[in-house]
N, C-alpha and C positions, 0 to 999 in steps of 0.2 A: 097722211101723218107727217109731220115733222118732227124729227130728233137733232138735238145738238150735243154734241159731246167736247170736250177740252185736253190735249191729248198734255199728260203730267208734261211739268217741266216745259209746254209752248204757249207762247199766247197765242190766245184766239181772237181771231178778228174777224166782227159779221157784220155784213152790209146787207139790210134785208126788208123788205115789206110785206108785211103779211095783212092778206086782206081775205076776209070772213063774209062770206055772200050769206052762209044757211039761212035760213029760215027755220028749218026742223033740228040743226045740230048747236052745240053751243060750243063756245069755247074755253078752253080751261088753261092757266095758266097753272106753272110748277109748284106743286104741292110741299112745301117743307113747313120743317120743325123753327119756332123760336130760337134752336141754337145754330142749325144751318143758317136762319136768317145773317145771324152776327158775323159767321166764319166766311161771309160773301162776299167777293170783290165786285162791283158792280157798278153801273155810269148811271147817272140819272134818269129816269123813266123806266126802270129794273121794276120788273112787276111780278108777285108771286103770292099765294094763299097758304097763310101763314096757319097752320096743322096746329100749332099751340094754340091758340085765341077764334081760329076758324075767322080771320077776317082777311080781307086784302091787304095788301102790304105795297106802297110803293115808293124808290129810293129817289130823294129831293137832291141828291147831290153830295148832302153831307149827312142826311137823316134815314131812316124808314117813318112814313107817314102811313095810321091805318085807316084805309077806309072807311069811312061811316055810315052811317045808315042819314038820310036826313028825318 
């Protein structure tokens, strides 16, 4: 398991690679709301499953882009 947490009032800085071997397990990224979406400070490639619309969500930098189905 992996937890991040943001302590008020500090910035947080991560430097990390996360690398997902399973085969059996899946991976899931942070679950939130359409309004948490908005209230986010986030760097580009911020990746989350957006609980309002039930789609992936990922930030371009200046936008949220949602995943699509093709």
């Amino acid at each position: 398991d992996i937890a991040c947490e943001n302590v008020v009032g500090a910035a947080a800085t991560f430097s990390a690679e996360v690398k997902c071997t399973s085969i059996t397990a899946p991976f899931y990224p942070p679950v939130v709301t359409a309004a948490q979406i908005g209230a986010m400070t986030v760097t580009a490639g911020a990746i989350v499953f957006n609980s309002t619309t039930n789609k992936l969500n990922v930030y371009t930098g200046s936008i949220w882009e949602i995943i699509e189905s093709a």
